[in-house]
DRENDO-1510 file (C-alpha; in Angstrom, 1 decimal, always signed):
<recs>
REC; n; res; u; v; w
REC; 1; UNK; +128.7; +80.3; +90.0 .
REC; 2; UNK; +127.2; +78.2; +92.6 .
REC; 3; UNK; +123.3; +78.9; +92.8 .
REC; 4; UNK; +121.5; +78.0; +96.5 .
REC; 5; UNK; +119.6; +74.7; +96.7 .
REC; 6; UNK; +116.6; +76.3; +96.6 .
REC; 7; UNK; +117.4; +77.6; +93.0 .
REC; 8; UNK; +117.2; +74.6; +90.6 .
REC; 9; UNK; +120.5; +74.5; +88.4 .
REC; 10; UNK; +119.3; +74.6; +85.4 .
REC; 11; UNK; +119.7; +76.6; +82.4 .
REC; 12; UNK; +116.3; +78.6; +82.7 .
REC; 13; UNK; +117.1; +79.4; +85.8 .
REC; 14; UNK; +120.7; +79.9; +85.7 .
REC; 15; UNK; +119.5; +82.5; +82.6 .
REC; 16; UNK; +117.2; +84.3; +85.2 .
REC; 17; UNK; +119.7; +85.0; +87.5 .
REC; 18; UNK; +122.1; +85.8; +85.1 .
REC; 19; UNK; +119.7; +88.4; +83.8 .
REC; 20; UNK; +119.1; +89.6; +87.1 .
REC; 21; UNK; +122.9; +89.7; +88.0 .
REC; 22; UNK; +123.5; +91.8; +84.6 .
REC; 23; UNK; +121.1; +94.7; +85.9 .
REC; 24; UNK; +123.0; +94.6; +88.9 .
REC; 25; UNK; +126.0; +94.9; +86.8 .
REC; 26; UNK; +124.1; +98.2; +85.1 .
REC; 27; UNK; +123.1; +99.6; +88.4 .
REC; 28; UNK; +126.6; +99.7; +89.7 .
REC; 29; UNK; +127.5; +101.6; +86.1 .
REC; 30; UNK; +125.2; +104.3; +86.4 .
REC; 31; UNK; +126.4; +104.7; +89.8 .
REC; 32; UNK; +129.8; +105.1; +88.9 .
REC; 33; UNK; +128.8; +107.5; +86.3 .
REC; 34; UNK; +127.0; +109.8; +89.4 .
REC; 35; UNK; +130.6; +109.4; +91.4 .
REC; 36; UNK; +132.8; +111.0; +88.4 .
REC; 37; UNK; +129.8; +113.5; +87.7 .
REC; 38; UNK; +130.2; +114.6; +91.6 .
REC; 39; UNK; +133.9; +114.4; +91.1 .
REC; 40; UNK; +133.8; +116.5; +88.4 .
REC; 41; UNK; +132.1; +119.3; +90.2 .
REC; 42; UNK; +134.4; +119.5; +92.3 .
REC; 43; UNK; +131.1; +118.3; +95.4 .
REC; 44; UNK; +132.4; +114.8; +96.2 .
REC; 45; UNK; +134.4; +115.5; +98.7 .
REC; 46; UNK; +131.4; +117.0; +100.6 .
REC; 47; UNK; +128.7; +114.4; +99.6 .
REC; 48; UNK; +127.4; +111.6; +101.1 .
REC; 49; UNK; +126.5; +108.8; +98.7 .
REC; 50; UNK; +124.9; +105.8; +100.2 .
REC; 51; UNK; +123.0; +102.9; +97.8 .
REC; 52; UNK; +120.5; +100.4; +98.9 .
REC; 53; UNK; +118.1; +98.5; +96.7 .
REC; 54; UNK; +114.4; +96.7; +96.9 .
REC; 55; UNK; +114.3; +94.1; +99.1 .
REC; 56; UNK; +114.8; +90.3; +97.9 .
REC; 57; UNK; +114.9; +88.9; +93.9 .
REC; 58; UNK; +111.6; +88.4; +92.2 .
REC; 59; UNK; +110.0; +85.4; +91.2 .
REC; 60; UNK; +112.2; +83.2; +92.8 .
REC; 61; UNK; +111.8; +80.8; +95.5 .
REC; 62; UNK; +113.3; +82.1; +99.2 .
REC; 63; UNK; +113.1; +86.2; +97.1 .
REC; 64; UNK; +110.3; +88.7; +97.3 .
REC; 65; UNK; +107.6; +88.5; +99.8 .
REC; 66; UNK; +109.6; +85.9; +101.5 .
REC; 67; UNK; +111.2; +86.8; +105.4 .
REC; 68; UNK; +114.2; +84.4; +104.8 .
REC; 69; UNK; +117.5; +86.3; +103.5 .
REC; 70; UNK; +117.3; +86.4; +100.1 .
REC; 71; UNK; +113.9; +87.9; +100.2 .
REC; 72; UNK; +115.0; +90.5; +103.2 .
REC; 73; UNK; +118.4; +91.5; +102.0 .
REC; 74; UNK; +119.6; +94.5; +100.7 .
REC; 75; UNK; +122.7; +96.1; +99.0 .
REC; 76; UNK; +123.7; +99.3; +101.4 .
REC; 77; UNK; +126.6; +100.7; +100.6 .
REC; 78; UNK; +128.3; +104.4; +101.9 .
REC; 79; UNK; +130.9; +106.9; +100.7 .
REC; 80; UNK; +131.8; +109.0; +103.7 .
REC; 81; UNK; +133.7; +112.1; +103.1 .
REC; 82; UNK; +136.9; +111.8; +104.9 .
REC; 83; UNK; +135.6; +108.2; +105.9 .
REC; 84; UNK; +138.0; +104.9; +106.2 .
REC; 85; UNK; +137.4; +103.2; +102.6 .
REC; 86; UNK; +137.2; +99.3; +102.5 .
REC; 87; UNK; +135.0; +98.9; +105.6 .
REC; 88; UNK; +132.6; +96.4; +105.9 .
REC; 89; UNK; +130.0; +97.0; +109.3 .
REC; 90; UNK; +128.4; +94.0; +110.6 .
REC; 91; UNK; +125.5; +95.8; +112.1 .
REC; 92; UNK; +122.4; +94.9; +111.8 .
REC; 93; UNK; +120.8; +97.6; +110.3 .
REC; 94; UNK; +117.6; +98.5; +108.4 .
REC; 95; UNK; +116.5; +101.2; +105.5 .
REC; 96; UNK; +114.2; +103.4; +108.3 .
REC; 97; UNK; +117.5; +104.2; +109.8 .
REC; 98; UNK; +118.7; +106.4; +106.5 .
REC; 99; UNK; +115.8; +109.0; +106.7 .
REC; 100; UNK; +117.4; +110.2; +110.4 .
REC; 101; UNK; +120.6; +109.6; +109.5 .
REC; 102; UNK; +120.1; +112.2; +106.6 .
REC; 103; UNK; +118.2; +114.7; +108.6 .
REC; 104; UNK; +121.5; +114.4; +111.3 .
REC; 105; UNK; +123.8; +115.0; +108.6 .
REC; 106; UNK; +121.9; +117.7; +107.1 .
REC; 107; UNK; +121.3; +119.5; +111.0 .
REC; 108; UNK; +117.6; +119.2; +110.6 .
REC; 109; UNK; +115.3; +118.2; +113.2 .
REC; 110; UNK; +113.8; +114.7; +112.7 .
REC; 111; UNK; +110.2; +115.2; +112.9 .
REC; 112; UNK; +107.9; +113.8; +115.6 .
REC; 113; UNK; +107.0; +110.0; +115.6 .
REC; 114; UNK; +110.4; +108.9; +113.9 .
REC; 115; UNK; +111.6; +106.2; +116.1 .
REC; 116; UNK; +114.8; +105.3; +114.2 .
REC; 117; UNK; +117.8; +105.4; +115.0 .
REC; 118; UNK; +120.7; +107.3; +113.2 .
REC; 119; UNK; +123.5; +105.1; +110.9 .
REC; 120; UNK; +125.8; +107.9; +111.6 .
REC; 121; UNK; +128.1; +106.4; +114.7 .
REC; 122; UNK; +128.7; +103.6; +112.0 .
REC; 123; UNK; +129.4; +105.7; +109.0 .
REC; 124; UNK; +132.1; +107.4; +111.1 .
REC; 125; UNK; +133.7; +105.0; +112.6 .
REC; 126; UNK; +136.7; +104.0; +111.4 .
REC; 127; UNK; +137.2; +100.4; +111.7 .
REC; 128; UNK; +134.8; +97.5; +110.4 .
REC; 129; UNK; +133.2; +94.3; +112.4 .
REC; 130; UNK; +130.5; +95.2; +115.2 .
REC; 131; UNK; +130.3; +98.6; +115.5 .
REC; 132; UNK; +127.1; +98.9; +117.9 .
REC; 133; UNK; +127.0; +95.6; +120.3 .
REC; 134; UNK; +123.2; +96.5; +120.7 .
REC; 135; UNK; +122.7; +96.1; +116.7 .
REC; 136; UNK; +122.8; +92.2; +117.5 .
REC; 137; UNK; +119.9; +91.7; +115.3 .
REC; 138; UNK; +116.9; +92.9; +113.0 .
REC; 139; UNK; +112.9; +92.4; +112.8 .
REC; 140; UNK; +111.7; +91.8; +109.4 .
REC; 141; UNK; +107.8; +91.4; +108.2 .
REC; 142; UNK; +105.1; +90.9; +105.8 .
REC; 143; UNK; +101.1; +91.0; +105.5 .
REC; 144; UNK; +100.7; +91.5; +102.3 .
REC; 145; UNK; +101.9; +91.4; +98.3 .
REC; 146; UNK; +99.4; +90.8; +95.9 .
REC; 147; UNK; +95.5; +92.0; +97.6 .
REC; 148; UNK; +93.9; +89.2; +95.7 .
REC; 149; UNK; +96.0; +86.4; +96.5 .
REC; 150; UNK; +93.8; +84.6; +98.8 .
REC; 151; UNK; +90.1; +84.5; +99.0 .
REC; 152; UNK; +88.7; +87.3; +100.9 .
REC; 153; UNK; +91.9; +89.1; +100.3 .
REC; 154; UNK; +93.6; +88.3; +103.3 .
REC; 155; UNK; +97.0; +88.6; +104.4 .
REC; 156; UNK; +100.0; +85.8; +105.0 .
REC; 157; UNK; +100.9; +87.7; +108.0 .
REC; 158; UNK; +104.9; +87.0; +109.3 .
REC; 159; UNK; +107.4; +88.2; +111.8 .
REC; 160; UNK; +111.0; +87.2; +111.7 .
REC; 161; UNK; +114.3; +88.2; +113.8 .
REC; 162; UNK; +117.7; +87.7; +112.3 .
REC; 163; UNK; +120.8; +87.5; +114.3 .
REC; 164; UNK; +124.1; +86.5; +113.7 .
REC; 165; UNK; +123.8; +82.7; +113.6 .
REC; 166; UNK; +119.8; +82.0; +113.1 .
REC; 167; UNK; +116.9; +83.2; +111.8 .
REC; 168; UNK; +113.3; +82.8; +113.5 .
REC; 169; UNK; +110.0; +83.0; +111.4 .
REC; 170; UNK; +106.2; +83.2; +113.1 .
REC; 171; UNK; +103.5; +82.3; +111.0 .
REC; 172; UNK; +100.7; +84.1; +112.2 .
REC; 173; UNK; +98.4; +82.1; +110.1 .
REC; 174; UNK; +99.9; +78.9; +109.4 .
REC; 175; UNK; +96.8; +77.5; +107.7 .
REC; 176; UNK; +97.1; +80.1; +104.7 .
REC; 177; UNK; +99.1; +79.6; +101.6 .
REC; 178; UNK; +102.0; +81.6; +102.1 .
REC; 179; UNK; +102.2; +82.7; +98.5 .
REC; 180; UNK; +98.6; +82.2; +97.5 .
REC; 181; UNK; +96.3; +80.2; +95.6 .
REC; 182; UNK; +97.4; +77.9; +93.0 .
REC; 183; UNK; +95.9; +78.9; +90.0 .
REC; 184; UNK; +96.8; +77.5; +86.9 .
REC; 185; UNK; +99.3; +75.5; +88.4 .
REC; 186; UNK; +96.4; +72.9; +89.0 .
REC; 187; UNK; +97.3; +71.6; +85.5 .
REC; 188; UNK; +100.3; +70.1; +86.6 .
REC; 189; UNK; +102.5; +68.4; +84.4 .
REC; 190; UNK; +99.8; +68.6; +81.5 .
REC; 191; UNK; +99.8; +72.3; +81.6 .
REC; 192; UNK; +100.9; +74.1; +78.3 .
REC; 193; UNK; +105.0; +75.3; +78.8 .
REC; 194; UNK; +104.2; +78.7; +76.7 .
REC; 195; UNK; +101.3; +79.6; +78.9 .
REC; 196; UNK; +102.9; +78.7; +81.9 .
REC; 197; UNK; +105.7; +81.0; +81.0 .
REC; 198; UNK; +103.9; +83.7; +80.0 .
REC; 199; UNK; +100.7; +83.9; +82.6 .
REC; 200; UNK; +102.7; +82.7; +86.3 .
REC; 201; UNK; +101.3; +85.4; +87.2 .
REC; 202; UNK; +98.0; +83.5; +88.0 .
REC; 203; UNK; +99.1; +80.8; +89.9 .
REC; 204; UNK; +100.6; +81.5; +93.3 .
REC; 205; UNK; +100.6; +85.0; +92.8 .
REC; 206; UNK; +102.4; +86.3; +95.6 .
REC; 207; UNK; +105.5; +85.4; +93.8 .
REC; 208; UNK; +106.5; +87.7; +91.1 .
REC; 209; UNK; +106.3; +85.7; +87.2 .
REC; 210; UNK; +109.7; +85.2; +86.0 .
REC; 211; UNK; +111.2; +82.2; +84.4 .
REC; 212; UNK; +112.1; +80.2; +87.4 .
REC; 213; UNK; +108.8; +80.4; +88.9 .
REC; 214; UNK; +107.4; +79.1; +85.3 .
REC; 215; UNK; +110.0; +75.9; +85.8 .
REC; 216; UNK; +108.8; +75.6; +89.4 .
REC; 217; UNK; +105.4; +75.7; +88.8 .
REC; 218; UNK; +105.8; +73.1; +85.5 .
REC; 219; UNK; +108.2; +70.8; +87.4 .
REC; 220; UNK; +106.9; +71.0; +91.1 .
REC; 221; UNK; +105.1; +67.7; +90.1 .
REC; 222; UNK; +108.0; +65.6; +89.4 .
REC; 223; UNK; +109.9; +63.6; +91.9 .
REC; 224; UNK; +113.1; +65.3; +92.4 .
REC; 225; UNK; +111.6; +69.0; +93.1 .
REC; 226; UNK; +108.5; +68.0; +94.8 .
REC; 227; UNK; +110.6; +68.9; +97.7 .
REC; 228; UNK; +111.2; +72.7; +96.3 .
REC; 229; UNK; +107.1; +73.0; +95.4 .
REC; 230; UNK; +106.6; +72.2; +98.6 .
REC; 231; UNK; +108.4; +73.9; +100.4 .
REC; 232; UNK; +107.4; +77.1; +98.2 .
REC; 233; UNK; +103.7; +76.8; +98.2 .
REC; 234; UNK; +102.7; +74.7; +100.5 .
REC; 235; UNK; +101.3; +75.8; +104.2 .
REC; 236; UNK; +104.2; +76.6; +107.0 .
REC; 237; UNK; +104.1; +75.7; +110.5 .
REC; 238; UNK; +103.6; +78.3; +113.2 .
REC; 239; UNK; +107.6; +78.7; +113.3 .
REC; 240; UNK; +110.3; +78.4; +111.7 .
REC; 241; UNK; +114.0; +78.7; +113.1 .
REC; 242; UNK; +117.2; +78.0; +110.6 .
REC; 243; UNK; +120.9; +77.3; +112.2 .
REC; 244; UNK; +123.1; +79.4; +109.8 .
REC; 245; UNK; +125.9; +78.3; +110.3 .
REC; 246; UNK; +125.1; +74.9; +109.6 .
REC; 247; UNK; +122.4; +75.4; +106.8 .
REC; 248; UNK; +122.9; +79.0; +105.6 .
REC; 249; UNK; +120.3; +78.7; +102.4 .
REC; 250; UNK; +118.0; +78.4; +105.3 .
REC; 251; UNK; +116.2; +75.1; +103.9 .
REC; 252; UNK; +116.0; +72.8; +107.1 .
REC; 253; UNK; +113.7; +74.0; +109.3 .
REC; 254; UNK; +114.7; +72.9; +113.0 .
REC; 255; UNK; +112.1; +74.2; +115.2 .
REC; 256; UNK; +110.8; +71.2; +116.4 .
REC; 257; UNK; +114.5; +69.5; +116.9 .
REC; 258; UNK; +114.6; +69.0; +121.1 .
REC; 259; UNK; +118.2; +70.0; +120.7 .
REC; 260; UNK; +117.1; +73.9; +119.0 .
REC; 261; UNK; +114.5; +74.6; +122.2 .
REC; 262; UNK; +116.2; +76.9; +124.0 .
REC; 263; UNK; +117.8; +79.1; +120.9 .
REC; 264; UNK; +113.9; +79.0; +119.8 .
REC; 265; UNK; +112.5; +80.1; +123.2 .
REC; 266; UNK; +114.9; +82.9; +123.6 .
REC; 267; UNK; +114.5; +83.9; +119.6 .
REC; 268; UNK; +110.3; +83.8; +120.4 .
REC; 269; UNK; +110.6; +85.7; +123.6 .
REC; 270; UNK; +112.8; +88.6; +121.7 .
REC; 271; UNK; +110.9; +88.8; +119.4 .
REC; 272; UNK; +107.6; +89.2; +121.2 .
REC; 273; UNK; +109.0; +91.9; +123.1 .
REC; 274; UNK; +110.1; +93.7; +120.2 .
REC; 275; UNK; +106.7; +93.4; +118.6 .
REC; 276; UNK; +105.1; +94.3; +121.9 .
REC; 277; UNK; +107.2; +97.3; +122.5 .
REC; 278; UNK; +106.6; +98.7; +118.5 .
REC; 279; UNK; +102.4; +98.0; +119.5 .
REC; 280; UNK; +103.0; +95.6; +116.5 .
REC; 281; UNK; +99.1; +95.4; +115.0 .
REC; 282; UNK; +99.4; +92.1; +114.3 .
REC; 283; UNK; +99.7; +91.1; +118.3 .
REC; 284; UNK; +95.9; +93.1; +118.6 .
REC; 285; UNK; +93.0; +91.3; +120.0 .
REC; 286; UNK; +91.5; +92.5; +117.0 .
REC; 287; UNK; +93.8; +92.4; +114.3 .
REC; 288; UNK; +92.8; +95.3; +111.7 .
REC; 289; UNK; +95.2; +93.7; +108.8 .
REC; 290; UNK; +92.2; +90.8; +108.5 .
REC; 291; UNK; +89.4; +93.3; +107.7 .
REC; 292; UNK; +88.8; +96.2; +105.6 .
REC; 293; UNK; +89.8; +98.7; +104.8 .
REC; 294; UNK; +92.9; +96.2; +104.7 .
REC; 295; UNK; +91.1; +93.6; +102.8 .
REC; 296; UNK; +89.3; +96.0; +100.0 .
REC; 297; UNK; +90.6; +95.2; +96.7 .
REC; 298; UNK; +92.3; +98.1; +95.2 .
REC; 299; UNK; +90.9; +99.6; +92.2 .
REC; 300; UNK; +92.0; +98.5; +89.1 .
REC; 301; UNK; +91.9; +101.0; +85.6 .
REC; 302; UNK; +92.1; +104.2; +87.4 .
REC; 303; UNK; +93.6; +107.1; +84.9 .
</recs>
């Protein structure tokens, strides 16, 4: 198994992500154990079984709380009565769009307010590729993981559109840690392993704890993946655009390259006018994400 560049290959990590793989491996048992049970009585014929998952692996870098792919991504897969089996839809679609698409099936009204559209057309259909030419892309986004992460509990507020051959990241607040303060990773190399491993929590804690974060946080020091601490935890720029189909773990960061300006002006502009249209918060004079009730800590100990 190949791991991305931004996962060290490694035994500890190559363990975490085996781990991970093998409750991926369960999932997709107790799945198959709900098919045969709908099979059985007689209902699968007549049922419509669509999986999806969380967003993005935790504790990793490029995962959870992260707008690049493996932190966005998710499993969504459909058995359509009657459907073409073997598809595979290359529209760009998001997990809003299975609350209407249930209420359509089921011939209930969708409720005032829902603005997304219906997966149904694409369920459907029966051939694969690019169903919908207008599902050319998708807007992903993030304020907030862990409330305490920075002082005054503030956000690490992000935008991103996805298409087909880039991706396109705006830091709203560039100056901020984008996974939060540093904690006990201060220690650096002289850090003891055991508590690092057991208490990652602490530093950087918008990123889950979980082994590979431990070997990131122990390592980040050394020459060879000073480049992957870094990149992790250090501050971003104001954007961020990856070429896919020349760097599709999405490490290089070509924003600033002359030859990227117009793919970045036209990825900026849509997605300013997406924002602008959905009366994004975030684009407020007043942004309510950077005060409270947003920035109150939530209780902790309640029954």
């Amino acid at each position: 198994m190949r791991l991305p560049c931004f996962l060290p290959d490694v035994p500890e990590v190559r363990e975490d992500v085996a781990d991970y793989l093998g409750e991926v491996q369960a999932v997709d048992s107790y799945v198959a154990a709900l098919v045969a049970e709908l099979d059985a009585a007689g209902l699968l014929d007549s049922t419509l079984v669509v999986v999806s998952g969380d967003h993005g692996m935790p504790g990793v870098p490029h995962g959870k709380c992260e707008l690049h792919d493996h932190g966005t991504a998710v499993p969504l897969v459909a058995r359509v009565p009657g459907g073409t089996p073997g598809r595979i839809v290359d529209d760009f679609v998001s997990l809003p769009e299975l609350a209407p698409t249930f209420l359509e099936v089921a011939g209930v009204p969708r409720p005032e307010g829902m603005t997304a559209p219906s997966l149904l057309p694409a369920l459907l259909s029966d051939h694969g590729g690019q169903i919908d030419p207008a599902r050319s892309f998708v807007i992903t986004g993030r304020e907030r993981h862990v409330d305490t992460a920075r002082d005054g509990n503030l956000p690490n507020p992000m935008r991103a559109i996805r298409t087909a051959d880039h991706l396109y990241i705006r830091n709203f607040a560039p100056d901020r840690l984008p996974l939060g303060r540093p904690g006990i990773a201060a220690a650096g190399e002289g850090a003891d392993a055991k508590a690092l491993e057991t208490n990652t929590f602490a530093a950087y804690p918008d990123m889950d704890a979980s082994p590979t974060k431990a070997w990131v946080v122990r390592h980040g020091t050394e020459g060879e993946w000073r480049w992957l601490a870094d990149y992790c935890f250090a501050p971003r720029p104001a954007e961020e655009l990856y070429d896919l189909r020349a760097d599709p773990d999405q490490i290089k960061n070509v924003a600033a390259d002359p030859a990227q300006a117009a793919v970045r002006r036209e990825l900026a502009a849509r997605l300013d006018a997406e924002l602008s249209a959905a009366d994004d918060p975030r684009l407020a004079a007043d942004v309510p994400f950077e005060k409270p009730p947003f920035t109150d800590v939530e209780p902790r100990g309640r029954p």
